[in-house]
C-alpha positions as CSV (number, residue, x, y, z in Angstrom):
1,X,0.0,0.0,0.0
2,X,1.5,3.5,-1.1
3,X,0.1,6.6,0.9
4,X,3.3,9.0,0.7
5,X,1.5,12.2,0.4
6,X,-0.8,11.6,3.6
7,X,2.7,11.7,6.1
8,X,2.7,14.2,8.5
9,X,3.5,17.6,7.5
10,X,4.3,19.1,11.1
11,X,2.9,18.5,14.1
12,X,0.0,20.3,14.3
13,X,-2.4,19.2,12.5
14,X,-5.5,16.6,13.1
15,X,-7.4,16.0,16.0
16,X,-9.6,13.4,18.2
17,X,-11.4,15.6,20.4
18,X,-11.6,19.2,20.8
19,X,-10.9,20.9,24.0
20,X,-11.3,24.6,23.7
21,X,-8.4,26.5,25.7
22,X,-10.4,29.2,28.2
23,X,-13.3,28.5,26.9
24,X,-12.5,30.3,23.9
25,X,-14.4,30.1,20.1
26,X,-17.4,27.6,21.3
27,X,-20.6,27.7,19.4
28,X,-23.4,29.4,21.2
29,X,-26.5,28.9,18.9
30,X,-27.5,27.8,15.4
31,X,-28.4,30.3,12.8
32,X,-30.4,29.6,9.3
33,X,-28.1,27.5,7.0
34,X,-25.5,29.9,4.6
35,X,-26.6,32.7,6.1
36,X,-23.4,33.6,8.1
37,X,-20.4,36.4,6.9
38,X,-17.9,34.7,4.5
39,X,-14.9,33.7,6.8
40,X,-11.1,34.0,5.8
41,X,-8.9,30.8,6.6
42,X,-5.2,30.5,6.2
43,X,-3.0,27.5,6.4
44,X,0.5,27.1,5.2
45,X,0.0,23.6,3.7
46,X,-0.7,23.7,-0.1
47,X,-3.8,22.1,-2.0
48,X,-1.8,19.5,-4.2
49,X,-5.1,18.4,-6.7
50,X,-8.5,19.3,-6.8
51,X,-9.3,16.4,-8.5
52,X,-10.0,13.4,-6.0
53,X,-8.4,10.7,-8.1
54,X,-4.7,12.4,-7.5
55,X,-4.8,14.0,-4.2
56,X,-3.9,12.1,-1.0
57,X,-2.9,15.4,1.0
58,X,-3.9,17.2,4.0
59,X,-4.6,20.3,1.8
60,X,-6.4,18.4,-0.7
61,X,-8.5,16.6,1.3
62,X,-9.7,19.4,3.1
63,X,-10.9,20.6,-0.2
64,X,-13.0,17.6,-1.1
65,X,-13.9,17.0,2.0
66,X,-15.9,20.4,1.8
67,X,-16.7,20.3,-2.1
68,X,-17.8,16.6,-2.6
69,X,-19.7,14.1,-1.2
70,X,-19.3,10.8,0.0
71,X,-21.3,7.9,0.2
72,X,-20.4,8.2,4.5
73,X,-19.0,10.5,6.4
74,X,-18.0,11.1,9.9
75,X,-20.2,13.0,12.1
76,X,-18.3,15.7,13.9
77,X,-16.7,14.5,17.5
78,X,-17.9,11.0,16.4
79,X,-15.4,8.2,14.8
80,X,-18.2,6.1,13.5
81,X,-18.8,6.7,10.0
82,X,-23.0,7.5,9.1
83,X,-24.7,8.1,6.1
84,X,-24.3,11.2,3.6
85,X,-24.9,11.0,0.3
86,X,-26.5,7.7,0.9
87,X,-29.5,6.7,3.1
88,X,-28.7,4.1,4.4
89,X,-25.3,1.2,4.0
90,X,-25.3,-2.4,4.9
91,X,-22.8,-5.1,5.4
92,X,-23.6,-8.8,3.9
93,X,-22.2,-11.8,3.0
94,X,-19.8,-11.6,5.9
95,X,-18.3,-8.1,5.1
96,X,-17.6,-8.7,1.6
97,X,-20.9,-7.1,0.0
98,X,-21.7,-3.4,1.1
99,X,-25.1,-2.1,-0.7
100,X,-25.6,1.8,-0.5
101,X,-29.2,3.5,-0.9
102,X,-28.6,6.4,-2.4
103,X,-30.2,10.4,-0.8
104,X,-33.4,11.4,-2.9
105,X,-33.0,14.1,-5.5
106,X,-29.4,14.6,-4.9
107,X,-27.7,16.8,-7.7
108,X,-23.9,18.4,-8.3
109,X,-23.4,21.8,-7.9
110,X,-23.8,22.2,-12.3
111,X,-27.6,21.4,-12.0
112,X,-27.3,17.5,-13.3
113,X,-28.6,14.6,-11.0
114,X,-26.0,12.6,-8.9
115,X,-27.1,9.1,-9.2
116,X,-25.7,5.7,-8.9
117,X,-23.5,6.0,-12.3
118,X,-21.5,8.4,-11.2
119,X,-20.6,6.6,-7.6
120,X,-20.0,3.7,-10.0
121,X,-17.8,5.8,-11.9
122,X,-16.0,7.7,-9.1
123,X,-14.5,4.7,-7.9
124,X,-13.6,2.9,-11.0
125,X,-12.0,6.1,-12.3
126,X,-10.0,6.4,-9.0
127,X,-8.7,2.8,-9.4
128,X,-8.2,3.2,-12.7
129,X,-6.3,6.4,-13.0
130,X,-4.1,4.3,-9.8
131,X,-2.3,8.0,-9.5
132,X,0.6,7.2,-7.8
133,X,0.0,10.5,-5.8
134,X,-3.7,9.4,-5.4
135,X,-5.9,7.6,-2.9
136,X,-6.5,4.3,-4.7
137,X,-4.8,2.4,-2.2
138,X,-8.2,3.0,0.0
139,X,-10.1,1.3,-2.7
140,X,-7.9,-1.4,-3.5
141,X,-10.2,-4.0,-1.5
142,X,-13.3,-3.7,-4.5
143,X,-13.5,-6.2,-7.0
144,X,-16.5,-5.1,-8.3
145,X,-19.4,-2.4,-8.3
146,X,-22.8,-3.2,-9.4
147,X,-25.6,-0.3,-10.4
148,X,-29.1,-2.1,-10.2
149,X,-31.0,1.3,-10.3
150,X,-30.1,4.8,-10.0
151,X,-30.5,4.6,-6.6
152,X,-28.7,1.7,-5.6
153,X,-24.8,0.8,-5.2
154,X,-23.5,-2.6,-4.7
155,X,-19.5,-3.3,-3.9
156,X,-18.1,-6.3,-4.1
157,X,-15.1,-6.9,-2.1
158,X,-11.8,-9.4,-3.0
159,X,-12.0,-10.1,0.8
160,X,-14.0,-9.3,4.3
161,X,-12.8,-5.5,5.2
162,X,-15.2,-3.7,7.8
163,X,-12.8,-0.8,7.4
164,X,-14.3,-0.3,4.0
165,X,-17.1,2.2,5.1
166,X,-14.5,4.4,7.0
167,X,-12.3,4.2,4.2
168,X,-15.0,5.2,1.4
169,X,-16.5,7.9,4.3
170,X,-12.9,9.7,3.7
171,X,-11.9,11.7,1.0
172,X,-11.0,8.3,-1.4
173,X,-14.7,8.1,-1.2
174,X,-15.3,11.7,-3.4
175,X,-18.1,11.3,-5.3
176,X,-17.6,13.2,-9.4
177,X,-20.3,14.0,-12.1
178,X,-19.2,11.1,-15.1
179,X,-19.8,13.9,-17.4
180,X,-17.7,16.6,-16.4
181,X,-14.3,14.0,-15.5
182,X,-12.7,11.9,-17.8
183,X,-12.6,8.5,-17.1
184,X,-9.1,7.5,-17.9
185,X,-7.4,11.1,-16.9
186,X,-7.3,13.6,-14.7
187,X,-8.4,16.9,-14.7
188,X,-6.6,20.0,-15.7
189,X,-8.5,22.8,-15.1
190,X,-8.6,23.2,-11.5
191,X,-11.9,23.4,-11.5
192,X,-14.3,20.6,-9.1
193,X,-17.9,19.4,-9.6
194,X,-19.3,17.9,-6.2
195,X,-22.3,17.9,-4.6
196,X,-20.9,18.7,-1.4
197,X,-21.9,21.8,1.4
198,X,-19.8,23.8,-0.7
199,X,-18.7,25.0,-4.0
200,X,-15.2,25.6,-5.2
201,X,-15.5,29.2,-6.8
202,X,-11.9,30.0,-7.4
203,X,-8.2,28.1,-7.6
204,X,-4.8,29.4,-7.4
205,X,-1.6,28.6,-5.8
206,X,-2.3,31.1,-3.3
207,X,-6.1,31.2,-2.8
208,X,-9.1,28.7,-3.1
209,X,-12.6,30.1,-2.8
210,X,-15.8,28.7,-2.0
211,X,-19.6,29.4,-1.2
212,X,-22.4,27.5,0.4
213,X,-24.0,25.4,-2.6
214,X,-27.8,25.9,-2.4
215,X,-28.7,22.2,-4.0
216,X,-27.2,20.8,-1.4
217,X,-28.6,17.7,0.2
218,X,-27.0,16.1,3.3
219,X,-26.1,16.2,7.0
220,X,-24.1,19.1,7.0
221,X,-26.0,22.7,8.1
222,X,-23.6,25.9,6.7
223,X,-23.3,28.6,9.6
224,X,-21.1,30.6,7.0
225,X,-22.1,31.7,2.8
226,X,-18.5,31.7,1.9
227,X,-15.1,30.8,3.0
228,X,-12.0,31.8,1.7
229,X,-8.7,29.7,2.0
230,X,-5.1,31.7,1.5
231,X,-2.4,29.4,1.4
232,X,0.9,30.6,2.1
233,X,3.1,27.3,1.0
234,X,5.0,26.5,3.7
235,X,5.9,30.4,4.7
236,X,4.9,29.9,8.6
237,X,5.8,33.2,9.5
238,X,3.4,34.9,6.9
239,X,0.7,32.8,8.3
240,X,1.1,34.3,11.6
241,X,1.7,37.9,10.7
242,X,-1.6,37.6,8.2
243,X,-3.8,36.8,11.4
244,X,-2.2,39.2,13.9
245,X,-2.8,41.5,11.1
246,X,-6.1,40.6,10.6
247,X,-5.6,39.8,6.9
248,X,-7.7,36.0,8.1
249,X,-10.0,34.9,10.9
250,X,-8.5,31.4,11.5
251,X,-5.1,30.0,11.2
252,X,-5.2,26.2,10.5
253,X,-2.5,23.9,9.9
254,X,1.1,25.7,10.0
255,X,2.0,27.4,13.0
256,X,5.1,26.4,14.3
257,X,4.9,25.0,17.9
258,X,6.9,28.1,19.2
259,X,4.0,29.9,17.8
260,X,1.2,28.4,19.8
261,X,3.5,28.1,22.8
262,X,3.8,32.2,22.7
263,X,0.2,32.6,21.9
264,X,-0.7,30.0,24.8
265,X,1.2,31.7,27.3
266,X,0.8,35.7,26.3
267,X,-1.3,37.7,28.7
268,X,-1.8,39.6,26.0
269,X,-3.5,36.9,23.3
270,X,-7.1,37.8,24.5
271,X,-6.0,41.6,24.6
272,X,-5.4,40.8,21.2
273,X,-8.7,39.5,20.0
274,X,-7.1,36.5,19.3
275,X,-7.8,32.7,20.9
276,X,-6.1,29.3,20.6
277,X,-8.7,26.4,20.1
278,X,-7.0,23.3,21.1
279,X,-7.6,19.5,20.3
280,X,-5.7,16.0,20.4
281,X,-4.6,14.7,17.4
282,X,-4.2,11.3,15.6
283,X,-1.0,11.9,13.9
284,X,2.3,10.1,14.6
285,X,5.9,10.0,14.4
286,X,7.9,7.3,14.4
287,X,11.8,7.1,14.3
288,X,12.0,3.9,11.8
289,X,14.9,1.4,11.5
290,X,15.9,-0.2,8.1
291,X,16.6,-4.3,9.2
292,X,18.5,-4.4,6.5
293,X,20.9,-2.4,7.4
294,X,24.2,-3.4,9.2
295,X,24.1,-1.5,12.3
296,X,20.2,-1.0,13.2
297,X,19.6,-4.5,12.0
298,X,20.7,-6.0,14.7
299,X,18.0,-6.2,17.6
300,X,20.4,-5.0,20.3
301,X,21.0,-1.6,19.0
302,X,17.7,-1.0,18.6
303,X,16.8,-2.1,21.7
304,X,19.1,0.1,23.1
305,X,18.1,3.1,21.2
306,X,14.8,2.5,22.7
307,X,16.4,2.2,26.1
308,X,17.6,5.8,26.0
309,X,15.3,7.9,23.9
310,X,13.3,10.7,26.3
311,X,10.2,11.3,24.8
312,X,8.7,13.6,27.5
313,X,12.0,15.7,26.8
314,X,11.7,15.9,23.4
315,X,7.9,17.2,23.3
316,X,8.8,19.5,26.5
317,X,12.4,20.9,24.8
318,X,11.3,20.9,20.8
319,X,8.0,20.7,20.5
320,X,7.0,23.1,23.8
321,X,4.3,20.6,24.8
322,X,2.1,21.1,21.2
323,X,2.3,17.4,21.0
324,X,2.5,14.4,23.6
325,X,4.8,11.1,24.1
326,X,3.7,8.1,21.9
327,X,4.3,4.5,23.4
328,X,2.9,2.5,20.5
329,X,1.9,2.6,16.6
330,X,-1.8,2.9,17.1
331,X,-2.3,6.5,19.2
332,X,-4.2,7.4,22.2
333,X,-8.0,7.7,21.8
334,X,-8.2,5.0,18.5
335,X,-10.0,1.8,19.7
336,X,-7.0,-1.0,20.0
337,X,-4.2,1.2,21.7
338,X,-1.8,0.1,24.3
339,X,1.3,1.3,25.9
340,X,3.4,-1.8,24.6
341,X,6.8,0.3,24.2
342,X,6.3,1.4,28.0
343,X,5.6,-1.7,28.9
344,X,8.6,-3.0,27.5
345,X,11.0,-0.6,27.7
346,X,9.9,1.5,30.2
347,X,11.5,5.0,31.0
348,X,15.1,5.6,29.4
349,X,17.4,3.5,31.1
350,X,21.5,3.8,30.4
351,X,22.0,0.1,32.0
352,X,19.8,-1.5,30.5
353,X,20.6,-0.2,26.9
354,X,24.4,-1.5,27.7
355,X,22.9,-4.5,28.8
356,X,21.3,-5.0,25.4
357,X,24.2,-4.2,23.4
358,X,26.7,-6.5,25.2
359,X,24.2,-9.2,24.9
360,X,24.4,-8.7,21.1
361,X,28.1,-9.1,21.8
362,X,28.3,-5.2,20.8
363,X,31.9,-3.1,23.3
364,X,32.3,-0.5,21.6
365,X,30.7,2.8,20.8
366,X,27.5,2.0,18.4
367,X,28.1,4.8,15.4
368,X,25.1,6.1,13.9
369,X,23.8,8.8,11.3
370,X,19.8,10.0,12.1
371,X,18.4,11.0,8.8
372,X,16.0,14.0,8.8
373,X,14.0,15.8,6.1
374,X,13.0,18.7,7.7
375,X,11.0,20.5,4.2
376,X,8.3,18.0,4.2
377,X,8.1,17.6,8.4
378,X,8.9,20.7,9.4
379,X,11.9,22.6,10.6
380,X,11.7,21.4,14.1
381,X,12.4,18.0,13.0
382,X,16.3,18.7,12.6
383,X,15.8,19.9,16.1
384,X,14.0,16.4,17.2
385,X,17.0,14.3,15.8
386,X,19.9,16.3,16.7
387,X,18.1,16.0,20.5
388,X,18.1,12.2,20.5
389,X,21.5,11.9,19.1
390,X,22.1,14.3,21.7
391,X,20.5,11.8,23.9
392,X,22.2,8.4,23.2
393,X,25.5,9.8,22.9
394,X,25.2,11.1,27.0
395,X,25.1,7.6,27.5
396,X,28.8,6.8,26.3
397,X,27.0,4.0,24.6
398,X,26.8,5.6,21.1
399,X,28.0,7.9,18.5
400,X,25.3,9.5,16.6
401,X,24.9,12.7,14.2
402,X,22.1,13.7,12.1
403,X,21.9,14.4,8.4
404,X,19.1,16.3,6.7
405,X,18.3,15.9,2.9
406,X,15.5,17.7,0.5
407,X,12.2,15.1,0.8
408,X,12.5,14.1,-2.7
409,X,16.1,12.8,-2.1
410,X,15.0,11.1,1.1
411,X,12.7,9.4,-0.5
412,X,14.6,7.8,-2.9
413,X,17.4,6.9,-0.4
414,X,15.1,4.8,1.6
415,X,13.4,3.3,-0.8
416,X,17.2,2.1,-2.2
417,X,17.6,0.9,1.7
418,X,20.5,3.9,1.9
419,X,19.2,4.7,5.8
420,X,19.4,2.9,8.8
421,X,18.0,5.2,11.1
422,X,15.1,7.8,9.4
423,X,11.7,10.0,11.3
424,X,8.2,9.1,9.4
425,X,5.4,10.7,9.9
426,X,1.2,9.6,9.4
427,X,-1.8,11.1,8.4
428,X,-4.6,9.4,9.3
429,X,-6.6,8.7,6.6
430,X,-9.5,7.3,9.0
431,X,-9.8,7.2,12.8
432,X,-9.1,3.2,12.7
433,X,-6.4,0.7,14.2
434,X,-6.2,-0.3,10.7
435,X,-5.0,2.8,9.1
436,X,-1.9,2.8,11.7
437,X,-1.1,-0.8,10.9
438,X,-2.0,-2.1,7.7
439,X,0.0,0.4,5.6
440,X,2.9,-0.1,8.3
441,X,3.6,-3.9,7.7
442,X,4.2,-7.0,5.0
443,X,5.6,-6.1,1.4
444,X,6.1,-2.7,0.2
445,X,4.7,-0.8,3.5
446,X,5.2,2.6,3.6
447,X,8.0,2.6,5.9
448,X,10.5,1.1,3.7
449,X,12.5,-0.3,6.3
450,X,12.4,-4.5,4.8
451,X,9.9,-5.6,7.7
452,X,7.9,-8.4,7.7
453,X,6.3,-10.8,10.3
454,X,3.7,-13.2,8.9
455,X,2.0,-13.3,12.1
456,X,1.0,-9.9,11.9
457,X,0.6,-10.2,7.5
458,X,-1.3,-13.6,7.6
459,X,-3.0,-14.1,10.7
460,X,-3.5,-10.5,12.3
461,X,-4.2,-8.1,9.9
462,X,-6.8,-10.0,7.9
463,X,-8.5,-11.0,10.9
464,X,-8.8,-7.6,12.4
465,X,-9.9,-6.0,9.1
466,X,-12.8,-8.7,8.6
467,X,-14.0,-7.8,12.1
468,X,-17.5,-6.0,11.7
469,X,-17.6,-5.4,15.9
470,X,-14.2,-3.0,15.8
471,X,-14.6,-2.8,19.6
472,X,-13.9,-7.0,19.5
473,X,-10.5,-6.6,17.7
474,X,-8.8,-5.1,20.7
475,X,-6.6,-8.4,21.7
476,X,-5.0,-8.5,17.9
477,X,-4.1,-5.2,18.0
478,X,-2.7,-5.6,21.3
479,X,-1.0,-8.7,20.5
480,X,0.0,-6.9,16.8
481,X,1.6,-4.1,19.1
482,X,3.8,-6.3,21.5
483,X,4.8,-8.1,18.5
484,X,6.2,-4.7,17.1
485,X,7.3,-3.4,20.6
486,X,9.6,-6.9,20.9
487,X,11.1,-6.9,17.2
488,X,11.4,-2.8,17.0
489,X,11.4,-2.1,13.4
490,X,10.2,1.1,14.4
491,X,10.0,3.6,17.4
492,X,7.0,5.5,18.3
493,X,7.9,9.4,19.1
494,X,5.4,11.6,19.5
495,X,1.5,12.2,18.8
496,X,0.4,15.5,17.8
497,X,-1.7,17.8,19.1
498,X,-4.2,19.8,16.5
499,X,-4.5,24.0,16.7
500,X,-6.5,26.6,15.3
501,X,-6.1,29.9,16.1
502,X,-8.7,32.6,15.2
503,X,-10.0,36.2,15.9
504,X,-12.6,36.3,19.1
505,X,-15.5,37.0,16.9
506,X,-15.1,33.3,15.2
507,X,-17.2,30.1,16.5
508,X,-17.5,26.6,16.0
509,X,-13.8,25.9,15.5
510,X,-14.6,23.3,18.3
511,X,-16.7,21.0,16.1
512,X,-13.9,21.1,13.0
513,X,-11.2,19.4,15.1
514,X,-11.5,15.1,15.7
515,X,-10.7,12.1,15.0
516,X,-11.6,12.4,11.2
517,X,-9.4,14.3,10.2
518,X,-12.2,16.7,8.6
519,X,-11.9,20.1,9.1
520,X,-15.4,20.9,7.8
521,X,-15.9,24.6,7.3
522,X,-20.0,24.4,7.6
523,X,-19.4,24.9,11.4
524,X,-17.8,28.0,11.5
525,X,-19.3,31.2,11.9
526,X,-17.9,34.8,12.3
527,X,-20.0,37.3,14.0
């Protein structure tokens, strides 16, 4: 499975639960649908496609996530997908058939009736396009899709996956109009055709419009008419000096953790009209070990890597608390987590790193390069490394240094198995075990670091993803964790914490910050 474009960008991004800091931003009271003054978001990630076959980005996503529909789609604060453009979904055959009633009178924002051709031909476009920048991966679980009536949507799956309506209630799941998309191509024009909340008015590098679409049939209930999105490509500082200068109501997705630290703890923030809506976030970062490689590869070193590293020093020191210490590959507040890397490692230890080295027969210093990329995960990640080199080599037991490379570069070198030591990243693509474990392990995982275990390939992952109760799959994932936690092809960091900061007049930033990674602009309202 290949999901490069959906790795963490920096480590403030989506969230489980929103928790509003002071009290600040909370919606106090509904307000008739579209009706609301057009509000100005900025975020310094960019929008890589408006077309949903190639996009598998945070900034793409949030576009489509806004413009189209899907079949499902998460409820805000909830994790369970529910109906949107369909009625009603079901499950037969043992989780390999999923039929979808489609919505009544549902139409794209051109005027022409959505029906169940163009679901039909959403997905089958998406799979067949296979963009290697895209979100087929998601959809790679359909063998085939059946149109009975207009109405009506059958899938039929190559094997039992009750993930599939969480993965089709994400952005994969982007319902097009067959007649305005080619089937075999993407398109060019920058233009998007949904029949989502929202229409997509304008597209540039710099700046995305949109406005409440009036044909609009679903869950969702605008408290804004327009929204406009600036996006500042990566220029942080911009970000922050275009809302303290009032140039945009809401800054989402960018600012750098010394930021929000400042902005947390000025006395002056509130002075300012300006408040910092806070909420937990699924993302990860994992420091990754190639077992291929001559030093990392063996077991020792990496045991004694994870003997020393301080997490609660690096979030404290680099990342000023914006995110928290991560103990396993599936984070807090997903169903199936546990503290296995705790449990087995515990808190850094000197002794018991040495004692794992000279049990792998290692007396001398271990020498080590940390490979970084800080343009793709921000500049504090140069930071992050440089503090854990900092941290083995304070134990006498190592010699490390860190090396930072362009992303495009660093992606090539680890897919040629040039690293032995490299920080990753993850998006959630939906708020599921799966999503932090599937992609992870077997045969060209996303990782790159030549890991397999056919326990966790043939028994546990299969097992876990034809499981229709998700609650009931807690033991395999726990027993898929200690099996990671003992053989340490990776290292769980940090998890993120999610941030939007916006002008005291704006509401409803609580409801745009969970587990789904949706950031849904129909709840917020200036005014």
């Amino acid at each position: 499975m290949k999901a490069h474009n959906k790795w963490l960008t920096a480590p403030l991004a989506a969230g489980l639960s929103a928790a509003l800091l002071s009290g600040c931003g909370t919606e106090q009271g509904g307000g008739s649908e579209g009706s609301g003054s057009g509000v100005r978001v900025g975020m310094s990630d960019e929008i890589l496609a408006t077309d949903p076959a190639a996009g598998y980005d945070p900034g793409s996503w949030l576009l489509f996530n806004n413009v189209f529909q899907s079949l499902l789609a998460f409820p805000k604060g909830g994790s369970e997908p529910e109906p949107e453009a369909a009625e009603e979904c079901e499950f037969s055959a043992g989780s390999k058939v999923y039929t979808c009633t489609l919505r009544d009178g549902l139409t794209f924002s051109n005027g022409n009736k959505l029906t169940s051709e163009d679901v039909k031909f959403s997905f089958e476009r998406a799979l067949k396009i296979a963009d290697p920048s895209g979100p087929a991966p998601l959809l790679s679980t359909i063998a085939t899709i059946e149109t009975p009536d207009e109405r009506t949507v059958v899938f039929r799956l190559k094997v039992p996956d009750a993930t599939f309506p969480s993965k089709i209630a994400s952005g994969a799941g982007s319902i097009v109009d067959h007649r305005d998309y080619p089937a075999d191509a993407l398109r060019t024009d920058g233009k998007a055709t949904g029949s989502g909340p929202y229409k997509l008015d304008s597209f540039s590098d710099t700046e995305a419009t949109f406005s409440a679409n009036a044909g609009y049939k679903g869950n969702a209930k605008p408290k804004n008419g327009a929204v406009t999105l600036k996006l500042y490509r990566g220029d942080r500082s911009a970000l922050s000096k275009a809302l303290t200068d009032g140039d945009i109501d809401v800054a989402y997705r960018g600012l750098s953790a010394d930021d929000i630290a400042a902005l947390e703890n000025s006395a002056t923030t509130a002075d300012k009209g300006i408040e910092v809506v806070q909420g937990s976030s699924a993302e990860v970062q994992h420091l990754v070990f190639n077992l291929k490689d001559p030093v990392v590869g063996k077991l020792g070193v990496r045991k004694a890597i994870a003997h020393l590293v301080d997490r609660e020093a690096l979030v404290e020191n680099v990342y000023k608390s914006t995110a928290t210490p991560l103990y396993s590959i599936v984070p807090a507040g997903i169903a199936g987590h546990n503290t296995a890397f705790f449990d087995t490692y515990g808190t850094p230890d000197t002794a018991k790193a040495k004692k794992a080295l000279r049990s792998a027969g290692i007396t001398s210093k271990v020498k080590l390069t940390l490979w970084s990329t800080p343009s793709r995960y921000g500049p504090a990640t140069d930071q992050e490394l440089k503090a854990i080199a900092e941290q083995l080599n304070a134990s006498g037991l190592f010699d490390a240094d860190v090396k930072s490379v362009a992303y495009d570069q660093y992606e090539k070198d680890i897919a040629a198995g040039k690293y032995g030591v490299y920080v990753k990243g993850w998006v959630p693509d939906y708020p599921d075990a799966d999503n932090f474990t599937g992609p992870f392990f077997g045969k060209g995982n996303v990782l790159g670091n030549r890991y397999e275990n056919a326990t966790i390939t043939g028994t546990l992952l299969p097992e876990t993803a034809a499981a229709p109760d998700r609650a009931a799959t807690a033991d395999e994932y726990g027993q898929l964790q200690d099996l990671v936690a003992e053989e340490l092809p990776l290292l769980p960091l940090w998890q993120g914490k999610q941030y939007a900061v916006a002008r005291d007049d704006v509401t409803g930033l609580e409801w745009t910050l969970d587990a789904s990674t949706v950031f849904r602009f129909w709840e917020i309202r200036k005014g």
